[in-house]
N, CA and C atoms of all chains as a GROMACS GRO file, in nm:
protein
  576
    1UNK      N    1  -0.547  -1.504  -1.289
    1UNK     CA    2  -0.534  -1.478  -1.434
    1UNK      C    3  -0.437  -1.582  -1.491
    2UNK      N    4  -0.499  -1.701  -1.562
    2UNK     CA    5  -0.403  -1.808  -1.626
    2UNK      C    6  -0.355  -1.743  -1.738
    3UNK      N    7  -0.434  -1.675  -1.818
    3UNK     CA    8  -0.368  -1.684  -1.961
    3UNK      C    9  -0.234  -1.559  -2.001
    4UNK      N   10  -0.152  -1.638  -2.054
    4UNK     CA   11  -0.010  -1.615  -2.099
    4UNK      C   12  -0.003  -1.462  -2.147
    5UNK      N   13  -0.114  -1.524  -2.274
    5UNK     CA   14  -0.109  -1.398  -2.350
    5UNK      C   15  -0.181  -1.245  -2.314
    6UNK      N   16  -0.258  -1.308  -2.237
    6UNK     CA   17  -0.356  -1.199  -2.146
    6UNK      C   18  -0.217  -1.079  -2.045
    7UNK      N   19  -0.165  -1.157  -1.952
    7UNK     CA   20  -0.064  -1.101  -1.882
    7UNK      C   21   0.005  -1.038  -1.975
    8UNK      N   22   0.048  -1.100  -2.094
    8UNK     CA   23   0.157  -1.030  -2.168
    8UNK      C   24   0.100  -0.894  -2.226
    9UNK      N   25   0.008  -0.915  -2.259
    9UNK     CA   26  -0.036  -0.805  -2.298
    9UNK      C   27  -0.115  -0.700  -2.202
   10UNK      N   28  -0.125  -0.693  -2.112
   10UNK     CA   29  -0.179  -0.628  -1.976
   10UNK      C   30  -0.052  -0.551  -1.958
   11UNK      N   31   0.084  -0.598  -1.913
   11UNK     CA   32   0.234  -0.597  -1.912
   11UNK      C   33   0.233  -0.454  -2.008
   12UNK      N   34   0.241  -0.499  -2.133
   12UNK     CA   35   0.253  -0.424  -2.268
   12UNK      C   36   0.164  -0.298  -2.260
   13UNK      N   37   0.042  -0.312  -2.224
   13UNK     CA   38  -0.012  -0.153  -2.178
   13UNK      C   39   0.045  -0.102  -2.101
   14UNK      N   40   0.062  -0.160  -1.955
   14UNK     CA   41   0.110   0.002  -1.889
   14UNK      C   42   0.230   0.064  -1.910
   15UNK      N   43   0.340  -0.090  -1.926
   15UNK     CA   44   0.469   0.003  -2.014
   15UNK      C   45   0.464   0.098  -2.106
   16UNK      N   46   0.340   0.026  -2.242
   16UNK     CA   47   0.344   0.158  -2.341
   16UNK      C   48   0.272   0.266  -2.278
   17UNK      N   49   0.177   0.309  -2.189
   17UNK     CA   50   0.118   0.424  -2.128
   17UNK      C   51   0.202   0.448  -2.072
   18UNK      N   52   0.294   0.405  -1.976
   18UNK     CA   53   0.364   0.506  -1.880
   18UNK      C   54   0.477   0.569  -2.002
   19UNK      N   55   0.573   0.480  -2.072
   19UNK     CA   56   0.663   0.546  -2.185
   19UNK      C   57   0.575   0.643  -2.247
   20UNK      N   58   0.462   0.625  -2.310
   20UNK     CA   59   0.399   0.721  -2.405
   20UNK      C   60   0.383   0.869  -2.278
   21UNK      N   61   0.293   0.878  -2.198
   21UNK     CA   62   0.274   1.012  -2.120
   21UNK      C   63   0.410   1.055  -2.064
   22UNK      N   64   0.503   0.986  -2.063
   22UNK     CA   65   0.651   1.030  -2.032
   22UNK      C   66   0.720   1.100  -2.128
   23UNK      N   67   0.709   1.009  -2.259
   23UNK     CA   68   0.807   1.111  -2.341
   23UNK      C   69   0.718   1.206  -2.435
   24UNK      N   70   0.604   1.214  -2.444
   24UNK     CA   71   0.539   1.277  -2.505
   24UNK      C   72   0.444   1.364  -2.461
   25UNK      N   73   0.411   1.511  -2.472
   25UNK     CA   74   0.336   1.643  -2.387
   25UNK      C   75   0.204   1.636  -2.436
   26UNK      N   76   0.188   1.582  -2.535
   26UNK     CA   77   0.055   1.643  -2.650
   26UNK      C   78  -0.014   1.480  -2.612
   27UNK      N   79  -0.201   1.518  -2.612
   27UNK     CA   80  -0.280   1.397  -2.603
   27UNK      C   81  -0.218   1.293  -2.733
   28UNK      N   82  -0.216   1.354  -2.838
   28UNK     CA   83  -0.299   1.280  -2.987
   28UNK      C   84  -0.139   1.238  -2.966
   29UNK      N   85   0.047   1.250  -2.958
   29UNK     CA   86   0.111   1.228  -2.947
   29UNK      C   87   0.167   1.093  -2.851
   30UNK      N   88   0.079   1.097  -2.734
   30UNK     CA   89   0.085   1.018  -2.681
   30UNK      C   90  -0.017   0.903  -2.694
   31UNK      N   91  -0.113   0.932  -2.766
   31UNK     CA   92  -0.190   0.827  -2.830
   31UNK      C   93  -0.122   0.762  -2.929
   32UNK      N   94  -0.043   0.823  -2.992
   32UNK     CA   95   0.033   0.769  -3.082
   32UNK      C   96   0.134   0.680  -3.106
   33UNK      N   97   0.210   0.722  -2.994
   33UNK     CA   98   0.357   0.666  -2.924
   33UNK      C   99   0.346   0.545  -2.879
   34UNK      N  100   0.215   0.586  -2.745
   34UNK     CA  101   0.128   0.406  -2.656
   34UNK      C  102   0.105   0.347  -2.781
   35UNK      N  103   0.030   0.377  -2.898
   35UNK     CA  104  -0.028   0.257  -2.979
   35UNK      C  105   0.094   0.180  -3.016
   36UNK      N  106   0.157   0.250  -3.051
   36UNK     CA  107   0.304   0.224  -3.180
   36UNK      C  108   0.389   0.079  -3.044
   37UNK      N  109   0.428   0.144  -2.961
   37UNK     CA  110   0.460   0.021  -2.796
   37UNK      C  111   0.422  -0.042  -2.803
   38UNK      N  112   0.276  -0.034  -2.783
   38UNK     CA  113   0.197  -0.169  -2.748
   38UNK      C  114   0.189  -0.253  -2.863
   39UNK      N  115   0.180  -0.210  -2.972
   39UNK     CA  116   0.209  -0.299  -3.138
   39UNK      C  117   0.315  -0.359  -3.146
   40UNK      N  118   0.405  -0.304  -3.123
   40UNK     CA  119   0.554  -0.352  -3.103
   40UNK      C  120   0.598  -0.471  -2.976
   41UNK      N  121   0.508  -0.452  -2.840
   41UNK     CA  122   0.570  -0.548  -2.786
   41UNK      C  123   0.477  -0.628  -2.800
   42UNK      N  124   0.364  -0.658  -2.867
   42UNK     CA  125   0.290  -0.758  -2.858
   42UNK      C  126   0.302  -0.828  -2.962
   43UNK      N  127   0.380  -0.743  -3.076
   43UNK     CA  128   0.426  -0.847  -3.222
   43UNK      C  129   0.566  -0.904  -3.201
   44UNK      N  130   0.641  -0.834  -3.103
   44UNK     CA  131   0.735  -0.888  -3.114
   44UNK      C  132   0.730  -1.040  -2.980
   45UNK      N  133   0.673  -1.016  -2.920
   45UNK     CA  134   0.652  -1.157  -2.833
   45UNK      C  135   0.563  -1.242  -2.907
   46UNK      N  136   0.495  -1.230  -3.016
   46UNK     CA  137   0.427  -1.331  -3.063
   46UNK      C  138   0.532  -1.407  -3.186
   47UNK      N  139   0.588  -1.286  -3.249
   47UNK     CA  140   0.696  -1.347  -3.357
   47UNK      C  141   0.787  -1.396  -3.282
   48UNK      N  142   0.853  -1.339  -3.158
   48UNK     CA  143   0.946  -1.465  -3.073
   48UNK      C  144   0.870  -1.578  -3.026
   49UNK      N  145   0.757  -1.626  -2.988
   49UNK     CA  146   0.714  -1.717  -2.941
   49UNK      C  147   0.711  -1.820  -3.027
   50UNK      N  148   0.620  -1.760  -3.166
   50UNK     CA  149   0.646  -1.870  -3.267
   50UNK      C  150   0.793  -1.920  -3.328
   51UNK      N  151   0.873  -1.883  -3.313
   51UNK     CA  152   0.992  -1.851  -3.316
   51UNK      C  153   1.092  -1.977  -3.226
   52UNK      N  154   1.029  -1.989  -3.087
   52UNK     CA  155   1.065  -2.074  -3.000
   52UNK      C  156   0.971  -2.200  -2.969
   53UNK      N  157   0.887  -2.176  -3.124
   53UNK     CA  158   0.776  -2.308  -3.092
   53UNK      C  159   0.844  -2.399  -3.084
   54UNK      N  160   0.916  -2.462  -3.199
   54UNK     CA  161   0.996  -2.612  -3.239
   54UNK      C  162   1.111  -2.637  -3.131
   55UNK      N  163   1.113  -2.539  -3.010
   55UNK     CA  164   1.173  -2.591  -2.918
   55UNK      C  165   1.097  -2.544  -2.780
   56UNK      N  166   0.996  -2.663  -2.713
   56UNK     CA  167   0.962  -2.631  -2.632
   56UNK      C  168   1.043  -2.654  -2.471
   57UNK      N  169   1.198  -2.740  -2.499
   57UNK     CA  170   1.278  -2.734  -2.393
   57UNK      C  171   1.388  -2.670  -2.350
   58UNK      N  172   1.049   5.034  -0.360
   58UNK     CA  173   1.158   4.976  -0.393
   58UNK      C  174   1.165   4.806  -0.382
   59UNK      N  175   1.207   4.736  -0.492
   59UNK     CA  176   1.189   4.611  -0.505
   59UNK      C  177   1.289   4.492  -0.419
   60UNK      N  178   1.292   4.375  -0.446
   60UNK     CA  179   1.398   4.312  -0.359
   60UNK      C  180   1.458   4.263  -0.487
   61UNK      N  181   1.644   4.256  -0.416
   61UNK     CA  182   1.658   4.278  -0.549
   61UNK      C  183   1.725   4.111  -0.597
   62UNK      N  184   1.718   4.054  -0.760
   62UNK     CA  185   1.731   3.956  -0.792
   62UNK      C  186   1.824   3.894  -0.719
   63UNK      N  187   1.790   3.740  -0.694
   63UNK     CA  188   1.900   3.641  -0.642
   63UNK      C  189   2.020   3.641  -0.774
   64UNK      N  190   2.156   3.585  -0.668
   64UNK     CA  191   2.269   3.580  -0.757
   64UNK      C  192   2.220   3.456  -0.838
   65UNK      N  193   2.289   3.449  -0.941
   65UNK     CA  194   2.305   3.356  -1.043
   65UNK      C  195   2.323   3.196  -0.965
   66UNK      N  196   2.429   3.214  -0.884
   66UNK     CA  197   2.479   3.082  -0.833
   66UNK      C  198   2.313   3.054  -0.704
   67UNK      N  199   2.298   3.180  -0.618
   67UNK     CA  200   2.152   3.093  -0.572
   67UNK      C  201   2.077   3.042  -0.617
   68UNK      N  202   2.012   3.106  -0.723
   68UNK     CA  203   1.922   3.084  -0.840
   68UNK      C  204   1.939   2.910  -0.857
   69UNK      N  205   2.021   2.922  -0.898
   69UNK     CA  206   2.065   2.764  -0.989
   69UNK      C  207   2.043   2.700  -0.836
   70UNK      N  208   2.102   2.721  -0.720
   70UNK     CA  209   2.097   2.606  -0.590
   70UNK      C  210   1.952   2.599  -0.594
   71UNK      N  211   1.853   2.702  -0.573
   71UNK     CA  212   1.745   2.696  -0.517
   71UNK      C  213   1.650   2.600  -0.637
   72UNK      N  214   1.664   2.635  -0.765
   72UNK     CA  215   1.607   2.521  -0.877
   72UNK      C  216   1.663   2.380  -0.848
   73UNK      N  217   1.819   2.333  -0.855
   73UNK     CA  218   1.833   2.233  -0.802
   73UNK      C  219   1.733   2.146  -0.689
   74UNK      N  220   1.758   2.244  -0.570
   74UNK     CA  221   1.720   2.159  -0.428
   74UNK      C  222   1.533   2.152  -0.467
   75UNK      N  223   1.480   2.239  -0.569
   75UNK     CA  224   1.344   2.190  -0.604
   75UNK      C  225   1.315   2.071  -0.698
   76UNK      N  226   1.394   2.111  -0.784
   76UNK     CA  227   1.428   1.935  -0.849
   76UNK      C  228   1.483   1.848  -0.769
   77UNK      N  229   1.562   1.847  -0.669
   77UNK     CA  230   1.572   1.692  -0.548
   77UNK      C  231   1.414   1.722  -0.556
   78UNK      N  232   1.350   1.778  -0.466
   78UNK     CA  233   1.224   1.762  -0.395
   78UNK      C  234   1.102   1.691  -0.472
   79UNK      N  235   1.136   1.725  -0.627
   79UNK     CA  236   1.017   1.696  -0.746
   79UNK      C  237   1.067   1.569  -0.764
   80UNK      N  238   1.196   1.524  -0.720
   80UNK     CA  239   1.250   1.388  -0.756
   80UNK      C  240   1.133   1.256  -0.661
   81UNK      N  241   1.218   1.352  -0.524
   81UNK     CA  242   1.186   1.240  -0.441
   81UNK      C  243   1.079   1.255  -0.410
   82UNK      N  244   0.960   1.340  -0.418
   82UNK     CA  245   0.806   1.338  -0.377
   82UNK      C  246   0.754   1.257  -0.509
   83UNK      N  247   0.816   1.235  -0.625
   83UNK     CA  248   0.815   1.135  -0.693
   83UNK      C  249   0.828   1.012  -0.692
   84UNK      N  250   0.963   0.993  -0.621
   84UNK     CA  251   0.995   0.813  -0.606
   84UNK      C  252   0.889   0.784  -0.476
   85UNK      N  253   0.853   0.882  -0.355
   85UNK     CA  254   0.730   0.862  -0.275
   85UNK      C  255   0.657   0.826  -0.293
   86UNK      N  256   0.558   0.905  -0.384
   86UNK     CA  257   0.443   0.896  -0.436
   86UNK      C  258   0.433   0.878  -0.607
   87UNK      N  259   0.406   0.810  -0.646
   87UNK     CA  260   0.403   0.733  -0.811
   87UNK      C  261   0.370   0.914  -0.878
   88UNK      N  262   0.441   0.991  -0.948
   88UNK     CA  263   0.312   1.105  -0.988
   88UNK      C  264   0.334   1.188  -0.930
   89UNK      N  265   0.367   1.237  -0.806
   89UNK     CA  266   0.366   1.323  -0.722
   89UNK      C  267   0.473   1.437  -0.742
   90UNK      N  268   0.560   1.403  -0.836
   90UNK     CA  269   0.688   1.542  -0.879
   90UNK      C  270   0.569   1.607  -0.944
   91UNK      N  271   0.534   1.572  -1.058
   91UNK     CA  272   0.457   1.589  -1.172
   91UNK      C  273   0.341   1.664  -1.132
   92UNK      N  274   0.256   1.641  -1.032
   92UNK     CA  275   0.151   1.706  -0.952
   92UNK      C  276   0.190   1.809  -0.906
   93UNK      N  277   0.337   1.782  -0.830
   93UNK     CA  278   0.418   1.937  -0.770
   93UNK      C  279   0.388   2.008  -0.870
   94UNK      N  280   0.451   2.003  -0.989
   94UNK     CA  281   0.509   2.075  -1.046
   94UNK      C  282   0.428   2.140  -1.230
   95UNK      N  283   0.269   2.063  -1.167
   95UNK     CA  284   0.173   2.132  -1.258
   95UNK      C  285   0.154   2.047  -1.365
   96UNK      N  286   0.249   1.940  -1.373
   96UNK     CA  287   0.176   1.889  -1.433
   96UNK      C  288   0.069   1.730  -1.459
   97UNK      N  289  -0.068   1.811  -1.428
   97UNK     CA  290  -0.149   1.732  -1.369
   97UNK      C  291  -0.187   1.584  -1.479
   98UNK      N  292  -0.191   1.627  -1.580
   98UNK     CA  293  -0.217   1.520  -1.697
   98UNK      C  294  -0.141   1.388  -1.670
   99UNK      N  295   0.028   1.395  -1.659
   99UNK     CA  296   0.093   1.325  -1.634
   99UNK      C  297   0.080   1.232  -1.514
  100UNK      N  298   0.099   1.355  -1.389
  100UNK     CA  299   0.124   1.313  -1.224
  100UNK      C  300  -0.013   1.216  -1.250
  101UNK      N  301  -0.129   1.215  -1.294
  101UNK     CA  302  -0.245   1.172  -1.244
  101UNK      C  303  -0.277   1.043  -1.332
  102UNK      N  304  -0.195   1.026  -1.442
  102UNK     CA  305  -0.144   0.897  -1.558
  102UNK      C  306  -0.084   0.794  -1.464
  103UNK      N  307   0.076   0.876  -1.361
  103UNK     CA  308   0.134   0.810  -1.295
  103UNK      C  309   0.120   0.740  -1.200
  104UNK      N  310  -0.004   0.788  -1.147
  104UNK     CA  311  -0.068   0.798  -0.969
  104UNK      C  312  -0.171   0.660  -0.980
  105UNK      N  313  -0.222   0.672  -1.096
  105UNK     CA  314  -0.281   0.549  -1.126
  105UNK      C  315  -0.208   0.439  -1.180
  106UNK      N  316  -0.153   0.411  -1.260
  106UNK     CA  317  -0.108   0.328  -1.327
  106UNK      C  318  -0.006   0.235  -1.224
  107UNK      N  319   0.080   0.314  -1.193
  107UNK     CA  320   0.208   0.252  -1.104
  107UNK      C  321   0.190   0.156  -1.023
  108UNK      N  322   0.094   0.290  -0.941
  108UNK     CA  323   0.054   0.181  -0.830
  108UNK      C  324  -0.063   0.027  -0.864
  109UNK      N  325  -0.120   0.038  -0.936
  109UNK     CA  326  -0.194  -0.078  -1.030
  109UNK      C  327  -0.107  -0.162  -1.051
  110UNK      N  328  -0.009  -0.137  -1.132
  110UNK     CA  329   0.085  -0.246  -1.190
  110UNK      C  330   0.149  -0.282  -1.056
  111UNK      N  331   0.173  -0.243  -0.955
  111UNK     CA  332   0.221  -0.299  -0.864
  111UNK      C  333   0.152  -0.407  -0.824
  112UNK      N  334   0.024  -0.384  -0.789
  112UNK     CA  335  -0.092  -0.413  -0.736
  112UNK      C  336  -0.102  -0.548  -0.783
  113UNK      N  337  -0.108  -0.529  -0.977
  113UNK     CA  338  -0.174  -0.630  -1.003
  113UNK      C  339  -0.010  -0.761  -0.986
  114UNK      N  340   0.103  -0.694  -1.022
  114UNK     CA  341   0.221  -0.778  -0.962
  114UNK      C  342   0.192  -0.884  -0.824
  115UNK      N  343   0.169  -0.806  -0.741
  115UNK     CA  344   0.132  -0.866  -0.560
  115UNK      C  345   0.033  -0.965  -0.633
  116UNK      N  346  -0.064  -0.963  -0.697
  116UNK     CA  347  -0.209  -0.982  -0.713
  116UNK      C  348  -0.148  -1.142  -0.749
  117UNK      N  349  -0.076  -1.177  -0.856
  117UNK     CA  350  -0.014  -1.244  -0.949
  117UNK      C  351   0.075  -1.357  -0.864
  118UNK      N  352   0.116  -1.264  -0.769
  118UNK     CA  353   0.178  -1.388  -0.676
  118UNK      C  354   0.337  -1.355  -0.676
  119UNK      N  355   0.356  -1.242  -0.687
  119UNK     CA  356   0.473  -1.188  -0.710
  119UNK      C  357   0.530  -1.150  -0.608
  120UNK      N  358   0.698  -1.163  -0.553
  120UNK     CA  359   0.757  -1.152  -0.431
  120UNK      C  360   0.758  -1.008  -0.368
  121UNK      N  361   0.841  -0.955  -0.287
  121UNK     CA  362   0.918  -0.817  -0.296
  121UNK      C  363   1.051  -0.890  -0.239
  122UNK      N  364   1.177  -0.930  -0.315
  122UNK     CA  365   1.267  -0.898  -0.267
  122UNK      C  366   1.363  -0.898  -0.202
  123UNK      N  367   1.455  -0.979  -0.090
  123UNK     CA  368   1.486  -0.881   0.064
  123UNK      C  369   1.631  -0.883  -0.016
  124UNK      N  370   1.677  -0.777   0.079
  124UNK     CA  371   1.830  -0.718   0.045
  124UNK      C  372   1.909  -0.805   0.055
  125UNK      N  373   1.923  -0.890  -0.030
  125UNK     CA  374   2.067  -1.021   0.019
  125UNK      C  375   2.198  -0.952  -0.081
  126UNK      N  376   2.288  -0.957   0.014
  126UNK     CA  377   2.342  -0.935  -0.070
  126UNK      C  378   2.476  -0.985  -0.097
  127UNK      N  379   2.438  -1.131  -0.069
  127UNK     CA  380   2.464  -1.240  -0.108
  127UNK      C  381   2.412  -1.328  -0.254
  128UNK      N  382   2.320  -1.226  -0.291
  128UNK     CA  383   2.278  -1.276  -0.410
  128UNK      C  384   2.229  -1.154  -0.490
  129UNK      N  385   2.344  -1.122  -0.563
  129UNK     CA  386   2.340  -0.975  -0.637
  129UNK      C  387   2.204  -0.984  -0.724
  130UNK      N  388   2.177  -1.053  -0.774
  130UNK     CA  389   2.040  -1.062  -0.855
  130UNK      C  390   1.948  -1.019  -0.800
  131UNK      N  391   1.921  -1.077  -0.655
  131UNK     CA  392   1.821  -1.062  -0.599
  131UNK      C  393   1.821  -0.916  -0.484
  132UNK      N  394   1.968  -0.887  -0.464
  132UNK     CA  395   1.986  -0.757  -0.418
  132UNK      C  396   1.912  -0.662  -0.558
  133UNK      N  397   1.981  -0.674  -0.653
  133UNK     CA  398   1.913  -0.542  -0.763
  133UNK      C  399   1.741  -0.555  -0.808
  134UNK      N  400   1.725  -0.687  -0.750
  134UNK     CA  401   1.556  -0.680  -0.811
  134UNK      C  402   1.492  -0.627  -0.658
  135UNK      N  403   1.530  -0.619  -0.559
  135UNK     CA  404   1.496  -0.548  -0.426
  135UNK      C  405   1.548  -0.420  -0.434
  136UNK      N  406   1.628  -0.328  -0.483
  136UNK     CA  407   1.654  -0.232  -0.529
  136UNK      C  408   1.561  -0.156  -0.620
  137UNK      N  409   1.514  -0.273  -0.726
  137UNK     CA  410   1.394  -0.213  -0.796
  137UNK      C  411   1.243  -0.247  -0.737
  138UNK      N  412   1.260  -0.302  -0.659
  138UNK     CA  413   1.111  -0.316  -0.580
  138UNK      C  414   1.087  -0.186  -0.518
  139UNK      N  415   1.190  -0.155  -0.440
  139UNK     CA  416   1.239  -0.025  -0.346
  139UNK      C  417   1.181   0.106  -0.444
  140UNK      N  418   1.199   0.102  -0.572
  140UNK     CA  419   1.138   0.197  -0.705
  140UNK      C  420   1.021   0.216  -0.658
  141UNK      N  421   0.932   0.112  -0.649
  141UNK     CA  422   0.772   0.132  -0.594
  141UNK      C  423   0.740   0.283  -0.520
  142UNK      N  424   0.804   0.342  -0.396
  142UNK     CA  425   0.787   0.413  -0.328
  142UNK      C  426   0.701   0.353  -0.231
  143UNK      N  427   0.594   0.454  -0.219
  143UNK     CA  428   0.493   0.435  -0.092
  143UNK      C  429   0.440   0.330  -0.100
  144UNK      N  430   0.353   0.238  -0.222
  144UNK     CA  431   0.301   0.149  -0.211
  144UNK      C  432   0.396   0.025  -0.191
  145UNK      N  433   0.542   0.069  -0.196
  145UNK     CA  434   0.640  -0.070  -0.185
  145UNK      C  435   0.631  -0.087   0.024
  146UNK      N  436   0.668   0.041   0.045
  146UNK     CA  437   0.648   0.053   0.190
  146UNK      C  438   0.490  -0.005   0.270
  147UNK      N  439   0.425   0.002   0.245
  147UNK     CA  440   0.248  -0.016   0.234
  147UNK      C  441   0.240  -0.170   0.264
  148UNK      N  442   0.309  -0.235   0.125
  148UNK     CA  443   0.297  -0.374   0.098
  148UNK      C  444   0.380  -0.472   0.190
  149UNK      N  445   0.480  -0.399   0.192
  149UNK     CA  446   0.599  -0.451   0.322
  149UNK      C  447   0.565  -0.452   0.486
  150UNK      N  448   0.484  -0.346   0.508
  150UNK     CA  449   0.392  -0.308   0.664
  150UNK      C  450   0.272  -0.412   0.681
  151UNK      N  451   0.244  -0.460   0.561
  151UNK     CA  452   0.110  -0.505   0.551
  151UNK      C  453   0.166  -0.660   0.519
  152UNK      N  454   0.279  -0.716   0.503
  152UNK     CA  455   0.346  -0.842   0.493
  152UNK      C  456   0.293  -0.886   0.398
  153UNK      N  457   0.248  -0.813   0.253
  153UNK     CA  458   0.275  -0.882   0.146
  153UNK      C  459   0.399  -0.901   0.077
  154UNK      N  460   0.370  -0.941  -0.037
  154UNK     CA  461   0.499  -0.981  -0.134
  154UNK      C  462   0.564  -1.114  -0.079
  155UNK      N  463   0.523  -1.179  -0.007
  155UNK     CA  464   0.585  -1.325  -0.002
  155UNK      C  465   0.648  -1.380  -0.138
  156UNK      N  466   0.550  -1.385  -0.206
  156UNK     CA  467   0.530  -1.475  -0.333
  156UNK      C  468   0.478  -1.582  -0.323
  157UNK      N  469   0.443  -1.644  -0.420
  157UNK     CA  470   0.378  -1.780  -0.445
  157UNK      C  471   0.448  -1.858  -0.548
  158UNK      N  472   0.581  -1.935  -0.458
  158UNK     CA  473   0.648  -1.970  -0.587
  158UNK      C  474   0.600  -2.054  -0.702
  159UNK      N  475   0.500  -2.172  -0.630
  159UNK     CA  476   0.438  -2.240  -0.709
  159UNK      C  477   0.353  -2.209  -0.847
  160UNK      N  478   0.283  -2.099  -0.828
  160UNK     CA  479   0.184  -2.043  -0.893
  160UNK      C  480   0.208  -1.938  -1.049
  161UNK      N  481   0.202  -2.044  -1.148
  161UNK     CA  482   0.213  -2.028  -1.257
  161UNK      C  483   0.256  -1.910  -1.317
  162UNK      N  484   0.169  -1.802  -1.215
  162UNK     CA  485   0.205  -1.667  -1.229
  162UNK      C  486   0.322  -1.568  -1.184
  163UNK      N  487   0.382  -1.656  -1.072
  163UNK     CA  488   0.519  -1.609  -0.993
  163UNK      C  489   0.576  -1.485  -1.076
  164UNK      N  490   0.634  -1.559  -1.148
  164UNK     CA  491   0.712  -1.488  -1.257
  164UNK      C  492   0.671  -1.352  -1.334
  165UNK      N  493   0.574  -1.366  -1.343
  165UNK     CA  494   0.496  -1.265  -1.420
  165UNK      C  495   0.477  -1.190  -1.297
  166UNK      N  496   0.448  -1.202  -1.183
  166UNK     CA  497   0.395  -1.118  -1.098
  166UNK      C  498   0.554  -1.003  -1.000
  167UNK      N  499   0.628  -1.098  -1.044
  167UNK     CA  500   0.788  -1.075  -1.017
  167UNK      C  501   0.824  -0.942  -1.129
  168UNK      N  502   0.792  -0.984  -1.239
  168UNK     CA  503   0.831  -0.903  -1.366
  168UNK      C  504   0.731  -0.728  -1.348
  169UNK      N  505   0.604  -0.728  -1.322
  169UNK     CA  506   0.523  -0.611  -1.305
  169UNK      C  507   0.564  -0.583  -1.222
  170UNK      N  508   0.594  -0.615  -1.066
  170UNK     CA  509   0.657  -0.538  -0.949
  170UNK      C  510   0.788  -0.433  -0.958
  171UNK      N  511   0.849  -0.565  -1.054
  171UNK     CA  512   1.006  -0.454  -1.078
  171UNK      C  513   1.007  -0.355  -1.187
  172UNK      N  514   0.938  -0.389  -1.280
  172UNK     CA  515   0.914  -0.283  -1.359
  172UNK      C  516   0.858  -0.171  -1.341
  173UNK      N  517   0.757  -0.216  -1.242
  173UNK     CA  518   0.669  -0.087  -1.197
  173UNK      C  519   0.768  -0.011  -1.110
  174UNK      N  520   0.895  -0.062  -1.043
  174UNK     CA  521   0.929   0.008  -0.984
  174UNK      C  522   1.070   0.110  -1.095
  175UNK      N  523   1.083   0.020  -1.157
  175UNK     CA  524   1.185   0.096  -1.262
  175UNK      C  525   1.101   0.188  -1.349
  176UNK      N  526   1.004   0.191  -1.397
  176UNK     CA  527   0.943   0.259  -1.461
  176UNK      C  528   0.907   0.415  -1.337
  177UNK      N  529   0.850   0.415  -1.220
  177UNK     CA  530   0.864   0.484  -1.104
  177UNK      C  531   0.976   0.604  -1.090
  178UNK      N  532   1.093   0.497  -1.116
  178UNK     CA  533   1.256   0.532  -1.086
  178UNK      C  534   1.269   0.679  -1.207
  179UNK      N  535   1.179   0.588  -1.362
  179UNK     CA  536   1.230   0.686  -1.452
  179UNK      C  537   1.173   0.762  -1.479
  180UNK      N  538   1.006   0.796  -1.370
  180UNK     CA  539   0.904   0.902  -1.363
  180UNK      C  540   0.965   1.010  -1.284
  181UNK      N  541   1.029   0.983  -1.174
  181UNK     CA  542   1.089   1.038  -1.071
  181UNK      C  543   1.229   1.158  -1.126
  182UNK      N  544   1.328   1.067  -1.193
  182UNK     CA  545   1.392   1.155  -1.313
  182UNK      C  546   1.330   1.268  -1.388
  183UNK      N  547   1.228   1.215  -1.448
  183UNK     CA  548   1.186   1.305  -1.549
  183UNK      C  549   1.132   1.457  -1.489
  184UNK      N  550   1.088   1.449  -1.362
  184UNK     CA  551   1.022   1.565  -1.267
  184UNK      C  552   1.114   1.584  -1.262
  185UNK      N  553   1.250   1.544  -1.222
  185UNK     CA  554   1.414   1.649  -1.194
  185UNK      C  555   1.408   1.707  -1.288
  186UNK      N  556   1.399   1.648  -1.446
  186UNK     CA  557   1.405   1.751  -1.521
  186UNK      C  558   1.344   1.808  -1.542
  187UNK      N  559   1.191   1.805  -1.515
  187UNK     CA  560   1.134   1.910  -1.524
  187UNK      C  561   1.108   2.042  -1.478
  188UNK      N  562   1.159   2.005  -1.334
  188UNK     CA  563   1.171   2.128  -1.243
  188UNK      C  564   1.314   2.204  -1.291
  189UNK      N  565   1.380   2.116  -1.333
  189UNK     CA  566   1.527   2.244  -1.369
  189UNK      C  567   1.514   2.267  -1.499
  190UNK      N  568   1.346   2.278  -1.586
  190UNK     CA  569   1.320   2.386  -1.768
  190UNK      C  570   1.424   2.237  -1.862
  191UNK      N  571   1.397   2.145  -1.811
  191UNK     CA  572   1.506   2.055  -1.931
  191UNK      C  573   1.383   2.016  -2.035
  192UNK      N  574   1.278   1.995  -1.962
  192UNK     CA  575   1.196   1.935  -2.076
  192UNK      C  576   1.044   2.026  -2.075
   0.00000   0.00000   0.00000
């Protein structure tokens, strides 16, 4: 698996599934929680990436 | 005629020493407090996933570890490999986890191993509390 963003976001699911069925009892709750994670770490590594474009050293 | 209630102070030992047990049949087996202890939705979320992310870690080219502890970094990321449970033991019998330092993926495959095992660590917790009515 080469691609960056692929891993990163593979990464970003099971963290948000395992956090979501952990802190949350209810299906639709934990559907909720995983989405909200996985939105969050995948915007926030894209807004840091672009972020660290103009320095690629 | 009935038997009659445990004291207060057994009570509380005997919930305790079942929360150790929901702990560590947890850090064992990815899921396995959670299965103890009914609840199947979760234990069976955990049972899959964990061990996957491990999986796909090894897969990636990712190390396990050894106890140096000469190099605290690498002592605490073998500490969290150790999180894994059974499949960390499995992978170690079976002489994976070398790593592949070269391979683009090292890193990444380094990062899912330990997480999976910290994430493990904080499944394992959560069955303590569940077995002693916290959550």
């Amino acid at each position: 698996m080469s691609s960056h963003l692929l891993v990163m976001m593979l990464f970003a699911a099971f963290v948000s599934l395992i956090f979501a069925v952990l802190m949350k009892d209810q299906p639709a709750e934990q559907v909720k929680l995983g989405g909200r994670l996985f939105a969050g770490f995948v915007g926030a590594a894209l807004v840091l990436g672009w972020i660290l474009f103009p320095f690629p050293r | 005629m009935t038997a009659p209630a445990p004291a207060p102070a057994a009570e509380a030992g005997g919930d305790r020493n079942r929360a150790l047990a929901a702990a560590a049949l947890g850090w064992v087996v990815p899921g396995g407090g959670h299965l103890w202890l009914g609840r199947r939705q979760k234990g069976l979320v955990f049972l899959a996933a964990i061990p996957l992310m491990f999986a796909i870690g090894l897969g990636l080219g990712g190390r396990l570890f050894p106890f140096d502890g000469g190099q605290p970094l690498v002592l605490l990321a073998a500490f969290a490999d150790l999180g894994n449970g059974l499949p960390y033991l499995v992978a170690r019998i079976a002489g994976l986890g070398e790593g592949r330092v070269v391979a683009e993926s090292f890193e990444y495959g380094n990062t899912f191993i330990i997480v999976s095992g910290l994430l493990n660590m904080l499944v394992a917790l959560d069955a303590y509390d569940v077995a002693l009515g916290r959550r």
